[in-house]
C-alpha positions as CSV (number, residue, x, y, z in Angstrom):
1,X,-15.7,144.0,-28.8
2,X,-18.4,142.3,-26.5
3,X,-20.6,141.2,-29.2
4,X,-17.8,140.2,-30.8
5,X,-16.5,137.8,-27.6
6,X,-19.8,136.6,-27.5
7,X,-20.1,135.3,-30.8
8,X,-16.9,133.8,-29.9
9,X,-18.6,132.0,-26.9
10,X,-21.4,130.8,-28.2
11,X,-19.9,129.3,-31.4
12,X,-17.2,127.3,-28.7
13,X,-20.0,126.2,-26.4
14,X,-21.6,124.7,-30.0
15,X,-18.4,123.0,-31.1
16,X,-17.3,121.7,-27.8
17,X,-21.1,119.7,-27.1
18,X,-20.3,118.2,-31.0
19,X,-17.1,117.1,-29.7
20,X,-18.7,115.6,-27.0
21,X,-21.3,113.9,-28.9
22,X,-18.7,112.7,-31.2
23,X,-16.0,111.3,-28.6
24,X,-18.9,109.9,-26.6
25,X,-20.3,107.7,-30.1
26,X,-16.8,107.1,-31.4
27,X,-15.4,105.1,-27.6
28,X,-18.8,103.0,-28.3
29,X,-17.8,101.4,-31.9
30,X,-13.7,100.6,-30.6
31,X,-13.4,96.7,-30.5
32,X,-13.3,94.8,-27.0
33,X,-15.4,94.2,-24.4
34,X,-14.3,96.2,-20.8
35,X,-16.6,93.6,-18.9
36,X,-14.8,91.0,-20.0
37,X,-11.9,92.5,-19.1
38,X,-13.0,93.3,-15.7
39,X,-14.3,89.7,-15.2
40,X,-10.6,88.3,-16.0
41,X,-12.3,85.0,-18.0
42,X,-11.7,84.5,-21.7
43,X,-15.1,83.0,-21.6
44,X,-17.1,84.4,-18.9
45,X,-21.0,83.0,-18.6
46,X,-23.8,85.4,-19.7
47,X,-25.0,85.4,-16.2
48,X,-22.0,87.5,-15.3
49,X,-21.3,89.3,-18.1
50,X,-24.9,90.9,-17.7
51,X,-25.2,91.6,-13.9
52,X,-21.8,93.5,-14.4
53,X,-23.5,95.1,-17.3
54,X,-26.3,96.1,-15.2
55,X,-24.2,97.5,-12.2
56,X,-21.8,99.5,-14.8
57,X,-25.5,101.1,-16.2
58,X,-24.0,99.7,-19.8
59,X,-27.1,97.8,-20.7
60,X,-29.3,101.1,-20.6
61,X,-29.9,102.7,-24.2
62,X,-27.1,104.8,-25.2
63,X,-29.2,108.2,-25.3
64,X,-30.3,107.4,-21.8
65,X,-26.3,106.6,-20.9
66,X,-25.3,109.9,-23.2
67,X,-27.6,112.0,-21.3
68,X,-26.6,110.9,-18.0
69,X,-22.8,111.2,-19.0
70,X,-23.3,114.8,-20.4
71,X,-25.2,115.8,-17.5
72,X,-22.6,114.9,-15.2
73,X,-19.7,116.1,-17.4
74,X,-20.9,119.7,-17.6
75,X,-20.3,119.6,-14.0
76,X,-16.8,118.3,-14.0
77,X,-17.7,114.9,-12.6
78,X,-16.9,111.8,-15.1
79,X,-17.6,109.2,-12.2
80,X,-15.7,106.6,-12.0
81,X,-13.0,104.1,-13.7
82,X,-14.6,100.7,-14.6
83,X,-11.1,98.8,-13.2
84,X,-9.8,100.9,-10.4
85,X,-12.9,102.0,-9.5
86,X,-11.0,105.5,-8.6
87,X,-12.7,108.7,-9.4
88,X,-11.8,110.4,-12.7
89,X,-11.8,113.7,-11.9
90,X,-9.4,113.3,-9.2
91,X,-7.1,111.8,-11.6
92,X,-7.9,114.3,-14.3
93,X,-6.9,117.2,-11.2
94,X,-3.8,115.4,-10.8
95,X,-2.8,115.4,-14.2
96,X,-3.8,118.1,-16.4
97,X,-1.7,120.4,-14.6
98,X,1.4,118.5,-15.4
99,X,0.1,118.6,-18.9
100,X,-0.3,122.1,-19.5
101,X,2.6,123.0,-18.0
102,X,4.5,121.1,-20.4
103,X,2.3,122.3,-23.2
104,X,2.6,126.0,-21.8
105,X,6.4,125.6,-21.2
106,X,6.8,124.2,-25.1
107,X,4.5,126.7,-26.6
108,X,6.8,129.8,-24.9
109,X,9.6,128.3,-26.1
110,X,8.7,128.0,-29.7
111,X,6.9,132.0,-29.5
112,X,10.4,133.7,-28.0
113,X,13.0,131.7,-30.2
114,X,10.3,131.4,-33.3
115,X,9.5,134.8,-34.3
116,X,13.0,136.7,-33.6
117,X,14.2,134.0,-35.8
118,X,11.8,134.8,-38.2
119,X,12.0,138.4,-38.0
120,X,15.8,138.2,-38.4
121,X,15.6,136.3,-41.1
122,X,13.2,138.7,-42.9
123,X,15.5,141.7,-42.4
124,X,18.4,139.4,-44.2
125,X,17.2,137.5,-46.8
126,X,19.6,135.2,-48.5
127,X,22.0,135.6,-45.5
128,X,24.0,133.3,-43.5
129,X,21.9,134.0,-40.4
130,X,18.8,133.2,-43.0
131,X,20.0,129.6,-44.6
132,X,20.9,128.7,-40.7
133,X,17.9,129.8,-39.8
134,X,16.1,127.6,-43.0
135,X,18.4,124.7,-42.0
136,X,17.3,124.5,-38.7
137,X,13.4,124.8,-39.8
138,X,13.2,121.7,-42.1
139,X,15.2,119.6,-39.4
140,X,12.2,120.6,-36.7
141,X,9.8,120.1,-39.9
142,X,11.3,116.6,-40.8
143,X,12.4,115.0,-37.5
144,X,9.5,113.3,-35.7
145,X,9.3,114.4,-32.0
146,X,10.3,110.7,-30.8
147,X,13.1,111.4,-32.8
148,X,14.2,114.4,-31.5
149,X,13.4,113.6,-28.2
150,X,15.5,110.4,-28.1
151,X,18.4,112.8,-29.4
152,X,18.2,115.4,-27.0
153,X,18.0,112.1,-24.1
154,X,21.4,110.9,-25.6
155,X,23.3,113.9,-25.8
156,X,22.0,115.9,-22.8
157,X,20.8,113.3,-20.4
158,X,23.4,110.5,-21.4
159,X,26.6,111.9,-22.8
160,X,26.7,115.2,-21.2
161,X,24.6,114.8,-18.2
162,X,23.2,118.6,-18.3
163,X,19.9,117.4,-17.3
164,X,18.3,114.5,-16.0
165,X,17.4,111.7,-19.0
166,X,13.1,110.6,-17.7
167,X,11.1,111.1,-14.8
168,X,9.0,113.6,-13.2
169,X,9.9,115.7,-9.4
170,X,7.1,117.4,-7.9
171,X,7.8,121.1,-7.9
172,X,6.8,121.2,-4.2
173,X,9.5,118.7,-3.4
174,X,12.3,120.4,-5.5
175,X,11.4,123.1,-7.8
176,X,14.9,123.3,-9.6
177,X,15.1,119.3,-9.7
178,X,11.3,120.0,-11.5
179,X,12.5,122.6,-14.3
180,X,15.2,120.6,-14.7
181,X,12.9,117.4,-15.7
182,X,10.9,119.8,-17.5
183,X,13.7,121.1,-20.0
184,X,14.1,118.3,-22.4
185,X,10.7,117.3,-22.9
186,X,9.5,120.5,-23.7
187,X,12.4,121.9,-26.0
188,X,11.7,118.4,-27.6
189,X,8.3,119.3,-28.1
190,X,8.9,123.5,-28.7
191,X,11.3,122.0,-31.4
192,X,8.5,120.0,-33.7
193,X,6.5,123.8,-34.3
194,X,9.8,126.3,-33.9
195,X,10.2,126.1,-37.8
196,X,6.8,126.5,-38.9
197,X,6.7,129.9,-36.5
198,X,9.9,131.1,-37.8
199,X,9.2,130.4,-41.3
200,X,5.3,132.3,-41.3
201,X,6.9,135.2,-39.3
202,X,9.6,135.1,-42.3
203,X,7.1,135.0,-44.8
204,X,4.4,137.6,-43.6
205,X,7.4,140.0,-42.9
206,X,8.4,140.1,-46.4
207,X,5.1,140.2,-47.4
208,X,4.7,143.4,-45.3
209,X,8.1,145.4,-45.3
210,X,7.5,146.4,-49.2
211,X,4.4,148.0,-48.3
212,X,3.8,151.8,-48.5
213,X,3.0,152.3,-45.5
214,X,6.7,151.5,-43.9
215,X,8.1,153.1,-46.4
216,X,6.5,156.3,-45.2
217,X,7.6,155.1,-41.5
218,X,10.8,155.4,-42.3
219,X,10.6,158.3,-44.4
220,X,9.5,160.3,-41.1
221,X,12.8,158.9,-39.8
222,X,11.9,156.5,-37.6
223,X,14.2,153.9,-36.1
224,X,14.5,151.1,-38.3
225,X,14.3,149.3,-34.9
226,X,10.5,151.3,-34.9
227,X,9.4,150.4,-37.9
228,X,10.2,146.8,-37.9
229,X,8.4,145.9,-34.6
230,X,5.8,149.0,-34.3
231,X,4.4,148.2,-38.1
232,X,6.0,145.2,-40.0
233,X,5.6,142.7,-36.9
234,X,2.5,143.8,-35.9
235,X,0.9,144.2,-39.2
236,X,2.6,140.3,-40.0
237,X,0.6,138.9,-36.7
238,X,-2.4,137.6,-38.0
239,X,-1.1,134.7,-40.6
240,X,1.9,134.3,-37.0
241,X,-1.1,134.2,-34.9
242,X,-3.2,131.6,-37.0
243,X,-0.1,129.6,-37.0
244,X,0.7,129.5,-33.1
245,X,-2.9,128.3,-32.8
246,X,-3.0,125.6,-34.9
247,X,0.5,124.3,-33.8
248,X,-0.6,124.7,-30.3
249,X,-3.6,122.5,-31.1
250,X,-1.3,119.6,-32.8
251,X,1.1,120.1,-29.4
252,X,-2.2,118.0,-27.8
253,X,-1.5,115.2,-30.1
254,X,2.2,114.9,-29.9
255,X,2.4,115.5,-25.9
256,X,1.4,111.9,-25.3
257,X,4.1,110.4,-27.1
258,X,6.9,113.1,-25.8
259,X,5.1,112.5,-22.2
260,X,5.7,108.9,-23.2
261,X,9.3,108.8,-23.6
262,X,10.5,111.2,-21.1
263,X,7.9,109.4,-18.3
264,X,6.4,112.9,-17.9
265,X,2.9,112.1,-15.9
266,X,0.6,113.5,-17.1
267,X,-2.5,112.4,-19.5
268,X,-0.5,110.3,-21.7
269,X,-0.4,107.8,-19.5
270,X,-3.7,108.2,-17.7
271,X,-5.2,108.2,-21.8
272,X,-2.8,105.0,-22.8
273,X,-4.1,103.2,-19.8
274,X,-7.3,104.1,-20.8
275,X,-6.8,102.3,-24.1
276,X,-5.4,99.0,-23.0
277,X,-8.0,98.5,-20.4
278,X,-11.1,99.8,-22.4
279,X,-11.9,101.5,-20.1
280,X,-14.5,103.6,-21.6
281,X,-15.3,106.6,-18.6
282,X,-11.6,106.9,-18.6
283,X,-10.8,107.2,-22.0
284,X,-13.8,109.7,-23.1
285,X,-13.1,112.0,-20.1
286,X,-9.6,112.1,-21.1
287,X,-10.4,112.9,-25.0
288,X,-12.6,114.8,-24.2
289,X,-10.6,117.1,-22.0
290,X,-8.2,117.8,-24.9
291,X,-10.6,118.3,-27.5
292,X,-12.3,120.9,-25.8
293,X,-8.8,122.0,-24.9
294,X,-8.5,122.4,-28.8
295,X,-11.6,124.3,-28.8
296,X,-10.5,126.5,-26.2
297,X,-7.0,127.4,-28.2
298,X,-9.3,128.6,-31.5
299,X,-11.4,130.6,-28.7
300,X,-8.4,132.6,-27.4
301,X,-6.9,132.6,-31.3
302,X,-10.3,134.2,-32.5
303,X,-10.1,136.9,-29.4
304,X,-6.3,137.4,-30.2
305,X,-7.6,138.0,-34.1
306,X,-9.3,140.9,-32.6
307,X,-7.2,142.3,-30.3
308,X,-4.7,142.5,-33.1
309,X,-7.1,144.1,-35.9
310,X,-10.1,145.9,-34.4
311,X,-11.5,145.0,-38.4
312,X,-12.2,141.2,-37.4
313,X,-14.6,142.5,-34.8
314,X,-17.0,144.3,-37.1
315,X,-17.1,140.7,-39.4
């Protein structure tokens, strides 16, 4: 198992300096200029334009400004915005947390409803609780999370005033007022990737439960209860498992616009500022920070691959 993790390791630590590299090359070739931004004049004199050039180190060579970003990214400092001259990391600090707990929150949500509904589906094929169950996955597979989470602001935050419609409450402040902010925004997003857990667990269930070896399970007389958790789930995880990760990865790409409507603050807005102000420190820490969060959700999804088969280790 150690050899295995370290495998693991080392082929993360390889894809997350290509991400860097990539994000760092990619912010380079967006249009518009963030000195002329920062100068405020739609036609600023070259005198200008390259002393701020100078003091923002943006007229070095790009290796030499790629080596001295990486340098100081390895070590969690991303220096400073050009515009508010504040220091990234401190926003960054401020923010991911809110972030992740959103993405966590969504993530659990989707896991606990997901796979009972998939496993109860796969016990009753063709039944009502199955075509619900089907109904409610190509809804979540067709509706586009603005969508749904426009819907769920109407109904629940409008019309039946359960829980507040936007904002954000510190939990330190008011940790009920907090959950409560934090329940629409992540069933919206817990709603987009639902279906596709239900619908693998379905599929890899029936897959499974023909197989000889539950047939002899139950032939010892185990509880059907047994058999269906202790070797059809379990022996239906990996295809679940591949699944959870990959929708956990696309949760990256539609937080910003769930983060967006609800006025959630966390990256979104931090990124989207980013954007508009071409602000280039900003907008690669940012990126950055979720794509090697992306690489970090395939590093726990390989070490989950093993934990669940002890095969995977050996390969």
């Amino acid at each position: 198992m150690g050899g295995y993790i370290l495998r693991r390791l080392v082929a993360a630590l390889v894809l997350a300096l290509a991400v860097a590299t990539v994000v760092f090359l990619l912010i380079r070739l967006v249009p518009g200029d963030v000195v002329t931004v920062m100068l405020g004049e739609s036609d600023p004199s070259a005198e200008k334009v390259t002393a701020l050039k100078h003091a923002l180190g943006l007229d070095r060579p790009v290796l030499v400004q790629y080596a001295s970003w990486l340098s100081q990214a390895v070590r969690g400092d991303f220096g400073n915005a050009f515009l508010s001259g504040r220091r990234i990391s401190d926003d960054l600090a401020a923010r991911i947390p809110r972030s992740l707990e959103l993405g966590a929150a969504a993530l659990l949500l989707a896991i606990l409803f997901g796979i009972p509904l998939g496993a109860a589906s796969a016990q009753r094929p063709g039944s009502a609780l199955d075509f619900v169950a089907g109904g409610v996955a190509v809804l979540g597979l067709t509706l586009p999370s603005f969508v749904i989470g426009l819907l769920l602001v109407l109904l629940f935050g409008l019309e039946l005033h359960w829980f507040p419609a936007t904002g954000y409450v510190d939990v330190a402040t008011n940790p009920v007022g907090h959950l409560r902010h934090l329940v629409l925004p992540a069933v919206t997003l817990a709603m987009t990737i639902l279906p596709v857990i239900a619908r693998m667990t379905r599929a890899s269930m029936l897959e499974t439960i023909p197989q000889d070896f539950v047939r002899t399970a139950r032939a010892k007389g185990l509880a059907e209860r047994t058999v269906i958790v202790r070797h059809v789930l379990r022996n239906s995880l990996i295809p679940v498992v591949t699944v959870i990760g990959l929708q956990a990865g696309t949760l990256l790409g539609r937080i910003v616009l769930v983060e967006y409507i609800f006025n959630w603050p966390g990256l979104s807005s931090l990124l989207l500022h980013g954007v508009f102000q071409r602000d280039y420190p900003l907008v690669q820490a940012v990126v950055l920070v979720i794509a090697v969060a992306f690489v970090l959700i395939n590093l726990l999804v390989d070490l989950a691959y093993g934990m669940i088969d002890p095969r995977i280790r050996v390969a």
